[in-house]
N, C-alpha and C positions, 0 to 999 in steps of 0.2 A: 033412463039412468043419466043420460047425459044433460039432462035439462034440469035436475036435479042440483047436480056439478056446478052448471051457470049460476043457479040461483043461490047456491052457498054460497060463489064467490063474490059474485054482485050484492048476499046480503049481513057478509060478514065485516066490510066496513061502516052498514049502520047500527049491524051491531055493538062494534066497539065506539063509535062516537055516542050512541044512547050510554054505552057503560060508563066512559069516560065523564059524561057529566052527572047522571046520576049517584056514581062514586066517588068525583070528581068534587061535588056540591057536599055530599058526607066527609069525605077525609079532607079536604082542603087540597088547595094549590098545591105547597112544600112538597105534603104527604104523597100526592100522585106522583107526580114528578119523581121524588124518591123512590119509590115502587117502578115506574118505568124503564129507568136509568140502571137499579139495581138488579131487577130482571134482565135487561140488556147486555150488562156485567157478567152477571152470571152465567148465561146465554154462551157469550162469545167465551168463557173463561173453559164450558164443559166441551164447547165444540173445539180448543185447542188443545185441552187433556185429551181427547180423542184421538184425532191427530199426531200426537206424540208418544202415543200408547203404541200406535198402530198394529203391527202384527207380533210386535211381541205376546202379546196375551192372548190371542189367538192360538200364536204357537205353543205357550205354555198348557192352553188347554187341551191343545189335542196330543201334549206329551203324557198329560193326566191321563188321555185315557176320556175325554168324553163322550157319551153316545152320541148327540149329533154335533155334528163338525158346524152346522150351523146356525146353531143356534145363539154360539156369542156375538157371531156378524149382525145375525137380528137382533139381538139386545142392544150393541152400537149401531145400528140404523136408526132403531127408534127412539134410541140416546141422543142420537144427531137431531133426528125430527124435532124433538122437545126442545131440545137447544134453540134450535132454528125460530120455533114457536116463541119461547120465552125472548128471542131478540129483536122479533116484530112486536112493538108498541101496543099494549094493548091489555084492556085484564081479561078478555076472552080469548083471546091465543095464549096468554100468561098461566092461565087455569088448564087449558087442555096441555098445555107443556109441562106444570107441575101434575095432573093427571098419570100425564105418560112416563114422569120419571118414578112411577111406584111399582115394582118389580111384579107385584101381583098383575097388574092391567097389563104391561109387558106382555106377560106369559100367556095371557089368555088372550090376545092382538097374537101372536107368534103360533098359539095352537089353531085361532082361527082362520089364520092365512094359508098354516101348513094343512088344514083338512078341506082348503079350496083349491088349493093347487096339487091335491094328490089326484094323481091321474093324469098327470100332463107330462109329457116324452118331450124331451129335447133331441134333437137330433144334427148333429152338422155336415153339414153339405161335402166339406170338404176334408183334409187330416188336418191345418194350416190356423193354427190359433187365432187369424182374422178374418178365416173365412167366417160366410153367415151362417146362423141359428135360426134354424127353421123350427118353432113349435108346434106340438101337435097335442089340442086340446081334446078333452072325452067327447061323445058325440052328446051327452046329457050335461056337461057342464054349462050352464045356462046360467043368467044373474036372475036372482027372483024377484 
């Protein structure tokens, strides 16, 4: 698994320099650059509305009434993610950040993660809000 990790990260910058010119060569100089800068914009513009939302809409949703309390954290997490994505240069992080801001893929990333982590106990060592979090995984949760 983890050698995996390496080699995404080692081969996701020649992924984007391959896209860059082969794209690059199609839409022209102006037009990339436009595309970068304006992803970039956009980027930093979603990850400040976030920010400034902060828990008001949170709290709004759990005054609604909705079932899980966590589930709008994760939809701004992966809100952030995509941001993040779209502000690093590039039309392959560009794409999986406009990917990740379509509410359907959200939701199905959000049920995939909650039915990996079901089964896992938190437990804290102490009463003391900084004390540590000791988790305690199933004895069959395994990566496959």
């Amino acid at each position: 698994m983890k050698m995996w990790v390496v080699l995404g990260v080692l081969a996701l910058p020649l992924v984007e320099i391959a896209l860059f010119v082969t794209l690059g060569a199609v839409l022209g100089l102006w037009l990339t650059l436009a595309w970068v800068l304006l992803t970039g914009v956009a980027g930093v513009l979603m990850l400040k509305g976030l920010a400034l939302s902060g828990r008001r809409g949170l709290r709004e949703g759990l005054q609604e009434g909705l079932q899980d309390p966590l589930s709008p954290l994760a939809h701004k997490a992966l809100i952030g993610v995509a941001a993040v994505l779209l502000i690093l240069p590039g039309f392959f992080t560009d794409t999986l950040g406009l990917i990740l801001l379509l509410p359907p893929v959200r939701n199905l990333i959000i049920r995939q993660m909650g039915q990996r982590m079901r089964g896992v106990m938190v437990v804290r060592r102490g009463m003391d809000r900084d004390d540590d979090v000791y988790e305690h995984p199933r004895h069959d949760d395994r990566l496959p």
